[in-house]
Structures are given as structure tokens and as C-alpha cells.
N, C-alpha and C positions, 0 to 999 in steps of 0.2 A: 884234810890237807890243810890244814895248809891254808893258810892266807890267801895265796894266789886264786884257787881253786875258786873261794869266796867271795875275791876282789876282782875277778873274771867282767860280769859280770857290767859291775859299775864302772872298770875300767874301758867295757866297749862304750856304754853309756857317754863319758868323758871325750872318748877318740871322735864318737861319730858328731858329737856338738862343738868340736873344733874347730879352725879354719882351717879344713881342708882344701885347699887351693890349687886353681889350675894353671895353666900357661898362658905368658903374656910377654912382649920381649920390649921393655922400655925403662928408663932409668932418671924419669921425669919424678919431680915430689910433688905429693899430694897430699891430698886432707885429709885426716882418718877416713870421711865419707867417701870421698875419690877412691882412696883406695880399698874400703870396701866395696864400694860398687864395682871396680877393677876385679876384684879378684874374684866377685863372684859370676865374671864371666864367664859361658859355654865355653869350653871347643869341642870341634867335633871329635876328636882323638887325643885324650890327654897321654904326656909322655910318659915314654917309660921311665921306670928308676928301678937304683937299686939303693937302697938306704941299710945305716945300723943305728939303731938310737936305744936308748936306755930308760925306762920308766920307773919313777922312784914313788912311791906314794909313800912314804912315811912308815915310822915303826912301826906300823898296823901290817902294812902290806909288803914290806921289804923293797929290793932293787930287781926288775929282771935287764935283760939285756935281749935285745929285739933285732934279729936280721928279716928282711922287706924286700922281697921282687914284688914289681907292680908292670902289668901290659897289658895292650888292650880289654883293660875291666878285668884282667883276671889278677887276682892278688894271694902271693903266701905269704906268712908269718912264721917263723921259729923263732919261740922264746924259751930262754929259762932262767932260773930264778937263781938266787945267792942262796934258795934251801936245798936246791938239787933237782927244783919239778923241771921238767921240760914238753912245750907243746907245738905243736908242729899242727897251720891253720890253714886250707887251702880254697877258694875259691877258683875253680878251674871253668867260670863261664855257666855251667850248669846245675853244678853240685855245689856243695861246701861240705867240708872233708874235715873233721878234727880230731885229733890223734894224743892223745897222753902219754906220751913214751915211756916213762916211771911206772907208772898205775895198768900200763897195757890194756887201756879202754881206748875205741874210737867210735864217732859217731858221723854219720853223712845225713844231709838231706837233700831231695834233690828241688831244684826249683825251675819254673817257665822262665821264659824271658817277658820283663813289665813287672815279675812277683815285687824284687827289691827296688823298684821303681821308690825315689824320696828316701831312700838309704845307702843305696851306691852312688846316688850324685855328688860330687862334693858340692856342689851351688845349694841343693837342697838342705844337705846338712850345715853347712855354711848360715843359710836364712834360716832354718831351725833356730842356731843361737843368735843371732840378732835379733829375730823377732822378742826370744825371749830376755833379751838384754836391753834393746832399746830403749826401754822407759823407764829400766831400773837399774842403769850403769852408765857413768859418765866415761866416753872413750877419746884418746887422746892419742898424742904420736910423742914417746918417749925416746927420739934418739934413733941411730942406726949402729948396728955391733955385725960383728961375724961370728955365725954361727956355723958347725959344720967347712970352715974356711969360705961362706959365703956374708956376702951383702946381702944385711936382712934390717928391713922397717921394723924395729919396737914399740909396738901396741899397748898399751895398757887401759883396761878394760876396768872403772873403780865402782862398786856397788853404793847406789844413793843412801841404802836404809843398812842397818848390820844385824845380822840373823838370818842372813836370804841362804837359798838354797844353791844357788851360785853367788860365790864370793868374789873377792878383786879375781881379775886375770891379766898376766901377762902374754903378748902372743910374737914371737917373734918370724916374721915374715918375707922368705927371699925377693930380694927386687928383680930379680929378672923372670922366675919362675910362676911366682905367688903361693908357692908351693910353702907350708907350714913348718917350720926347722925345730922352733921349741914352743912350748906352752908349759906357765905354771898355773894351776889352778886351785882353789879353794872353794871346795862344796861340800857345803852339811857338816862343816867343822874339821875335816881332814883337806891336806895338799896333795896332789897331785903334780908329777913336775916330768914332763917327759921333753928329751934333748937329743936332735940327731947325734952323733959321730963322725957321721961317712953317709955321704948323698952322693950318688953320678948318674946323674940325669942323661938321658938315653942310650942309657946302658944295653948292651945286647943281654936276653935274656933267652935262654936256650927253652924251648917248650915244657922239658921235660921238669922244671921247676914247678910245675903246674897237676905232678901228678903225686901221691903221697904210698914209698913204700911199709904198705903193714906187715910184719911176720903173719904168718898163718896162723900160728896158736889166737891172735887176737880177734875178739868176735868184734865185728862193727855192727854196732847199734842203728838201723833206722829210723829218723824221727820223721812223721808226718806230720804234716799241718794243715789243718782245714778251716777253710774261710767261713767266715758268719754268714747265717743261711736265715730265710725269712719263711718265717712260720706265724701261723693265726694263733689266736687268743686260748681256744683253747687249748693249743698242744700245751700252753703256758702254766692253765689251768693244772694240768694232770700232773706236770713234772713240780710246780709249787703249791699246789694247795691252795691256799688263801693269803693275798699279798696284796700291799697298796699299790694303787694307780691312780694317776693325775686326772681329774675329769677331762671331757670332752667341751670347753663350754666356754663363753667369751670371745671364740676366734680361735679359740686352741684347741687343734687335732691330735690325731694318732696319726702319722704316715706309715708307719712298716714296727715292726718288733722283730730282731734278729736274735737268734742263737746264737748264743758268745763258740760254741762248740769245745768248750772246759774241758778238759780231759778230769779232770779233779772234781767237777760239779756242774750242773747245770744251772745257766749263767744267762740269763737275756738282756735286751738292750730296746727299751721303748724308745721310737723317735717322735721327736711332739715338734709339729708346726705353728707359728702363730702368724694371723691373715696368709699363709699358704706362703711362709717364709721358714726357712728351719729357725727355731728356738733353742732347742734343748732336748738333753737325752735321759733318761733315768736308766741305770742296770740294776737290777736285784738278784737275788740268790741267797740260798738258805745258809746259815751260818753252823756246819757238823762242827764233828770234834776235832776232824783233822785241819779244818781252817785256821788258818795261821796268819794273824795279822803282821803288814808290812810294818816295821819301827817307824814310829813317830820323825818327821822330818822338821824343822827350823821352821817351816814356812806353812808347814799346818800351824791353823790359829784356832783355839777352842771358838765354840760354837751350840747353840742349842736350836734344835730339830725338833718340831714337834714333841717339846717337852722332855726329849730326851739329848744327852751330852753329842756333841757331833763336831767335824772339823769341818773347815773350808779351807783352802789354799786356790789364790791367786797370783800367775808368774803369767807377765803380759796380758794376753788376750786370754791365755785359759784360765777357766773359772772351775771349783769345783765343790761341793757341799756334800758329807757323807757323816750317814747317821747309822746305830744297827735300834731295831723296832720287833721285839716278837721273836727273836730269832731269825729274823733277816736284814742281810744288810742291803743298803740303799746308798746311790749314789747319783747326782742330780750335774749333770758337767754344760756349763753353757756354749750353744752355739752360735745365737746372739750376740755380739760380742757389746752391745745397746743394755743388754739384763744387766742387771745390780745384784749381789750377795744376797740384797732382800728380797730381790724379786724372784730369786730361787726358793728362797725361806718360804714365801709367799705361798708358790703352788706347791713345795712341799708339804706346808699345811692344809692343804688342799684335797690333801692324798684322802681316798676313801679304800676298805677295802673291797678285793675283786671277792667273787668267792663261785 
């Protein structure tokens, strides 16, 4: 397909690191800071809406056009595209439901309640990108415009260094709501530029919005997902062979080894304490034919690993060093936010094999 199909993807990516904003009823001006802190206020029941907005990513990804009911945490999406795709996206509280109209594929998964905990908040996603912006983006207050026929604060969000992986941003932000009207963004060298049309704010929304009809001819796909599970050394042993491991030694432990539970590979995840503080995590896994690495991003910076070529990339507080050794790859992510580039290098070089 299709661009869209492709651009899926990164555009939830986009959405969920936006400022997703809740209610607040005042028409006071403030400092960028004020008004972040504002906006990333709780409530306990954010409003309903019904929104249309348009999301353009540039020739790569075309134009769709976006209708939005949103009600107590339950949310649908129908989009489609200027190619003809159209997708129909439902969160109905328990499930999530999504439907390809064109293609007459659909897929649901179901979930607890707590699963999407730090994904459906918008305060969560909200601090998501500041944390990752605040030390490498100068934010300011450009003005007040209307968008959507409302009053909205103009943010702009300017990148310190040029090559990052999030670029400038603009945000522009309702003053009565703190609800999010337009964002342009520039990541990894492409724009993004998504614009309400139509907002009305506690809108009556009939229940039935919340339920998605499929014809029968079309099979829905079930996806499951299973959490990382903590297993000993040697289940580790059997499923890899012979793989490097960080010593034990200095003040630096092992706490737990989790099964990533890869449906594609088997994937672990070592957690290393230092004086009985977490440190740092290593994941390994075998590198088959069908592994397929991710494209190179702006903000990987070459790197050498234990003698061999490797990347790191640093955005805020995460840190992260990845090398491949032997046929397997290796990936060292800090959770110290105290460690240094080198001091990953460091017990990377460290690595002895298990066997």
C-alpha cells in the first residue's frame, strides 16, 4: 500500500508525543513553563469531543483526513487517505478494533484495564516529550492565532543542535481547553503537520460510535501480546548458545533476566544493578536471515564496541550503545541516568562469554 499503510506506524508514534492536552477553564497568560505545567494537568474525566482534522506528512505520505469521537477513554478514528485507503480505529474501553475497509483486513486486541497505563494518559504522553525535548529544544511563546475558530497559544518548540531526531516544532494550543488544535513537526528529516477543522467540545456522542461494523466475509485477525517473563540463566543458555555477559563484580549485579517473548526470535533482557541501585540493561538475540535492521536514524552516532563498528544514540535521559559480535546483536540501554557513553563502553568491554 500504500504510503499510509507504512506511515501508520510513525504517525501514531508523532500523535502519542504531542501535546495531548486536558481541561482547564482560564484565559490568564503565561510562560511557556506555566503553561506547560497547566496543561499537564489531571482531571479526573477529560471532555468529550468530536473533532475533524487533516494530517499532511509530505510527498512521502500524502494527505488523510481524520473524523475523532473521544468519551470517557473510549476513542474512534476514521481516516482516509487522498489514495482511496480508508481505516476505521476503535478503542471501545477494552478492546481495540481496527478495520481496513479497502484491503478487508481487520484486526482487535483485547486488553485489562492498567495494560495502556502511560499511553492513554495524555499528562503521560505529554511528559514523554518534554522530558525528551527539554535539554535539546529552546521553547517559547509565539503569539496567539485561531485555530479551528478557536483561541489557541503558539508554541514553538526550536532544536539546540541540527540533525536530531526531533526537529523544530510548532504546537498550537486552545486557551480554554489545553486541548491540542495543530502541530507541525519535523523528525528524521520529514514534516509532519496535522490541523483540526472542526472541534466541539462536549459533544454528545451516541455509544454506538464505539462499536465497529465488519461484513462477515472479513476475518478479524487476533493479536496477542505477552509480557516479559523472568527466567534463570539457563533457559538462556539453551535458547542462545554462547553469548556475552557483563561480570558480576565491582558492586555490579545481575537482578532478573526477562524474556523479551519475540514472536520473530528469542530476545532477553539482562538487568544489572550497581551498589543495589538499577544501572543498566543489556538485550541479546541471535542475529537469522530474516532479521531485518531498523534504518539508520540522524541521532545514531557511529561508535566502536569492542572492536567492532556500533552505534549509540542519546535523546535526554536515554542512552543507548548497540553493536552486532559473532552473530549476535547486543544492546546496552542506561538506566543510570549518572553513566556516561564511556561507562557503557566500559562494561561492554567487559563482556566475557557465557557458555
Amino acid at each position: 500500500m500504500m504510503n499510509w499503510k507504512k506511515s501508520l506506524r510513525a504517525a501514531g508514534l508523532v500523535a502519542a508525543l504531542t501535546f495531548s492536552l486536558v481541561g482547564c477553564n482560564t484565559e490568564a497568560s503565561y510562560s511557556p513553563q506555566e503553561i506547560i505545567d497547566q496543561a499537564l494537568q489531571e482531571t479526573k474525566e477529560p471532555l468529550p469531543y468530536y473533532g475533524e482534522f487533516t494530517m499532511d506528512m509530505g510527498e512521502a505520505g500524502g494527505i488523510a483526513h481524520v473524523k475523532e469521537w473521544s468519551k470517557d477513554g473510549k476513542r474512534r478514528i476514521d481516516m482516509t487517505t487522498e489514495n482511496g485507503e480508508h481505516f476505521i480505529s476503535v478503542n471501545n474501553g477494552s478492546q481495540i478494533i481496527m478495520y481496513d475497509v479497502v484491503e478487508k483486513t481487520a484486526q482487535k486486541m483485547n486488553y485489562k484495564e492498567g495494560d495502556l497505563d502511560g499511553l492513554q494518559s495524555p499528562k503521560d504522553q505529554a511528559e514523554m516529550l518534554f522530558n525528551m525535548v527539554k535539554d535539546t529544544h529552546d521553547i517559547k511563546i509565539d503569539g496567539e492565532e485561531k485555530i479551528a475558530g478557536r483561541d489557541t497559544y503558539k508554541m514553538v518548540a526550536k532544536a539546540k543542535k541540527a540533525d536530531t531526531l526531533i526537529g523544530d516544532m510548532e504546537v498550537w494550543i486552545d486557551k480554554k481547553t489545553w486541548q491540542t488544535l495543530k502541530t507541525v513537526m519535523n523528525s528524521a528529516g520529514s514534516k509532519m503537520t496535522t490541523e483540526y477543522t472542526k472541534i466541539d467540545i462536549d459533544a454528545k456522542i451516541d455509544e454506538a460510535q464505539f462499536t465497529v461494523d465488519i461484513p462477515e466475509d472479513v476475518k478479524i485477525e487476533e493479536i496477542t501480546t505477552q509480557e516479559p517473563e523472568a527466567v534463570t540463566l539457563d533457559v538462556v543458555k539453551e535458547q542462545l548458545d554462547e553469548f556475552l555477559m557483563v561480570p558480576e563484580e565491582n558492586g555490579v549485579t545481575l537482578s532478573t533476566i526477562q524474556d523479551m517473548k519475540m514472536e520473530e526470535r528469542p530476545e532477553f533482557s539482562f538487568e544489572y544493578q550497581k551498589d543495589e541501585q538499577p544501572a543498566f540493561s543489556v538485550s541479546v538475540f541471535k542475529i537469522t536471515e530474516s532479521y531485518t535492521e531498523f534504518g539508520d536514524t540522524q541521532d545514531e552516532k557511529p561508535i566502536e564496541v569492542r572492536g567492532q563498528k556500533g552505534t549509540f544514540m542519546e535523546l535526554g535521559e536515554f542512552l543507548t550503545i548497540s553493536w552486532q559480535e559473532n552473530g549476535y546483536q547486543y544492546n546496552i540501554i542506561r538506566e543510570n541516568p549518572e553513566l556516561t557513553k564511556e561507562d557503557l563502553v566500559a562494561y561492554a568491554n567487559q563482556m566475557t562469554i557465557m557458555k
